[in-house]
N, C-alpha and C positions, 0 to 999 in steps of 0.2 A: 182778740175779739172772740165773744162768745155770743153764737144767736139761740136763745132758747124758743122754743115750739108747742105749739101743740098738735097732738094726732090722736084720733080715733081708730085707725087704722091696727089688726090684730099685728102682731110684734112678730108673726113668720112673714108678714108680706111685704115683698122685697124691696119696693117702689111706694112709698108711703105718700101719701096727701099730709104736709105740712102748711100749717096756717101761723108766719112769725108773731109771737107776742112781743119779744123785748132784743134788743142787742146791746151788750155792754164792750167796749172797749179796755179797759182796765180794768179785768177782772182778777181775782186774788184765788191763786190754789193755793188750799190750807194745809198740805203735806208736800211733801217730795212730787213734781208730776208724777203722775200713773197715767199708763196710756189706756190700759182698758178698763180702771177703774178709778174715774179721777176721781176728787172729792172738790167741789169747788164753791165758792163763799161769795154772794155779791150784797150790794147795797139791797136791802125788803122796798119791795113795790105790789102792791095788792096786784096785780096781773102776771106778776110772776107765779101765786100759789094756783093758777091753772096748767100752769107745765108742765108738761110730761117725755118733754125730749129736746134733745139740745144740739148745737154744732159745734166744735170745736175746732177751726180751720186751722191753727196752730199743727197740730198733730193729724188734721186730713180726715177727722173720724165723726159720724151718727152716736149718740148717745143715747137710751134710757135714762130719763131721770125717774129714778127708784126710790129714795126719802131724799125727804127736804127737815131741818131740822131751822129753827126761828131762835135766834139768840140776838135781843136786842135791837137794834136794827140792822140786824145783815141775816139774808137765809142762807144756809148749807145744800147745797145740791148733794149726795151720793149719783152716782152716773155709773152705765155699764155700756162698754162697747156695742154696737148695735151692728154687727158684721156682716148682715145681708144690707140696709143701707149703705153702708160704707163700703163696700166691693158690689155695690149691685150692675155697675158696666162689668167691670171683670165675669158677674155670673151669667149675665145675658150675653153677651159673646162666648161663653165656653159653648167649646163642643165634646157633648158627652150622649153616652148611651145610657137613658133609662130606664130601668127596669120595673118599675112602680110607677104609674099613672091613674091619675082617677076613671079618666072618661076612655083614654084608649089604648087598648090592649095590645101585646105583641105576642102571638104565640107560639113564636119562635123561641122565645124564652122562656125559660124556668121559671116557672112561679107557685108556690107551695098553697099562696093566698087565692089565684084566682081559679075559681071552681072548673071544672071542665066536664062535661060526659061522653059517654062515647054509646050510642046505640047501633047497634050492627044492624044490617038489613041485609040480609041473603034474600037472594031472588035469582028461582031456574029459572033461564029460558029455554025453549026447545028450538034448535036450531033446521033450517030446513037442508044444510049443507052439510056432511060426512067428512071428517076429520080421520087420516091412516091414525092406524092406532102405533105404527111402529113409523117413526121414532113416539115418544110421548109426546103431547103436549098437553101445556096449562095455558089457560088464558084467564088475564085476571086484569076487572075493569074498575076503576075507578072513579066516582062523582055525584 
């Protein structure tokens, strides 16, 4: 069984909004299966030439569909792995450290891209209290 799609959704976002056009049961691959880049052929139906992405539950995988080629009455799907659909539980349960963020920074980390400045502010005080001068000391405030 293959359910083909359509999506508006940009091809990084990992949780796409699908809306099913068609589902074939008896669908024909016209090579050798390929799992990340199948080639797949079914019967021409005008609501197929709005597809743009497909399921192949067979092999568990999201597709792009990339060209469609029309020979007679059957269309040629070309199709590419779509691997944030297709692992998108796996990527939302991982636990990682990132280091690139849009909106929130860590500036505990290295980062060459996000700007930083540093402007000093010295400021005396004069103290009302006498400090021995032996031993030394420094005092240094922070905030």
């Amino acid at each position: 069984m293959i359910t083909f799609y359509k999506t508006s959704d940009e091809s990084i976002k990992v949780n796409k909004n699908l809306t099913t056009i068609k589902s074939f049961d008896g669908s024909i691959m016209s090579t050798m299966p390929e799992v990340v880049d199948p080639v797949i052929q079914v019967p021409l139906s005008n609501e197929l030439l709005d597809c743009n992405y497909l399921y192949i539950p067979e092999f568990n995988r999201y597709y792009f569909a990339k060209g469609r080629v029309i020979n007679g009455g059957i269309i040629e799907f070309s199709a590419h792995c779509d691997v944030l659909m297709t692992y998108k539980d796996e990527i939302k349960n991982l636990d990682a450290i990132v280091s690139r963020q849009e909106n929130v920074y860590n500036l505990y980390q290295n980062d060459a891209m996000l700007p930083l400045y540093v402007n000093k502010k010295i400021q005396y005080l004069k103290s009302k209290s006498v400090i021995p001068l032996n031993p030394s000391y420094i005092l240094i405030t922070a905030g």
